[in-house]
C-alpha positions in Angstrom: -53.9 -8.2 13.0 -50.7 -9.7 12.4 -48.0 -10.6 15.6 -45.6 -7.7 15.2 -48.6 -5.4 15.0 -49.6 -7.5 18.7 -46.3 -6.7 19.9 -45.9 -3.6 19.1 -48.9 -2.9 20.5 -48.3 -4.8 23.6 -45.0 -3.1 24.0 -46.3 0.5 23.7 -48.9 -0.3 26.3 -46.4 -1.3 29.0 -44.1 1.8 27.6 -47.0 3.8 28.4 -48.2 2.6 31.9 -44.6 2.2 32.9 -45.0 4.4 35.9 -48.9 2.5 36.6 -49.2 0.2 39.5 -50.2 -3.5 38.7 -49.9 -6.3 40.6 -49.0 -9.4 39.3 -52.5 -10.9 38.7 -53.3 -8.1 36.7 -49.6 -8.1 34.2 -50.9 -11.6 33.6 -54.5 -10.9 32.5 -53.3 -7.8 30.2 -50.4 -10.2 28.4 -53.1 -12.9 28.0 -55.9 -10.0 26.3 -52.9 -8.8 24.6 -51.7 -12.3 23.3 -54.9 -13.1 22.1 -57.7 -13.9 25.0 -60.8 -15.5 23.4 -64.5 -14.7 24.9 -65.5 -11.5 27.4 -63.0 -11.0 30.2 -64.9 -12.1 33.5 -64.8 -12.2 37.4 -64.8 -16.3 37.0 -62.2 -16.4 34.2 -60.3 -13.6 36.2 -59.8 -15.8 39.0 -59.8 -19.5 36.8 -56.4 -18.0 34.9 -54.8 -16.6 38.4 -56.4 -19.1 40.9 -57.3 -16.7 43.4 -60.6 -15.5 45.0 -63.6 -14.3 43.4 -63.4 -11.1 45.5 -60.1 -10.5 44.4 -60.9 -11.1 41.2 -63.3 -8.8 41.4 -61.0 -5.8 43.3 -58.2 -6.7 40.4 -60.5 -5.6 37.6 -62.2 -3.0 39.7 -58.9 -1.6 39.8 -58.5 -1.5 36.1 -61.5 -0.1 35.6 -60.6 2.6 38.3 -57.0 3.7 36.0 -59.5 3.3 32.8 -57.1 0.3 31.6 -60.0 -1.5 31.0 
């Protein structure tokens, strides 16, 4: 997949879930699978690339999950 196709995809993804709640852990975790995240998205990672708690970690994702983002 090219880079414009990444884009564009990015950007009709955040057109789409304009009116979606995320906090700001979350934005950063979808930008990073959108710009190209390497390996399964986990808890540990979660919380490595936000530096937060693993039980937030784990309510962010949940979250997703919940709003079948992910």
């Amino acid at each position: 997949m090219s880079k414009t196709d990444n884009v564009i995809r990015k950007t009709a993804f955040w057109d789409k879930h304009r009116a979606t709640l995320f906090n700001d852990r979350q934005r950063k975790v979808i930008n990073k699978l959108f710009d190209g995240f390497e390996g399964k998205l986990n808890s540990s990672k979660w919380y490595k690339i936000n530096h937060c708690s693993q039980d937030t970690a784990n309510r962010d994702s949940k979250d997703l999950i919940n709003k079948g983002i992910l």
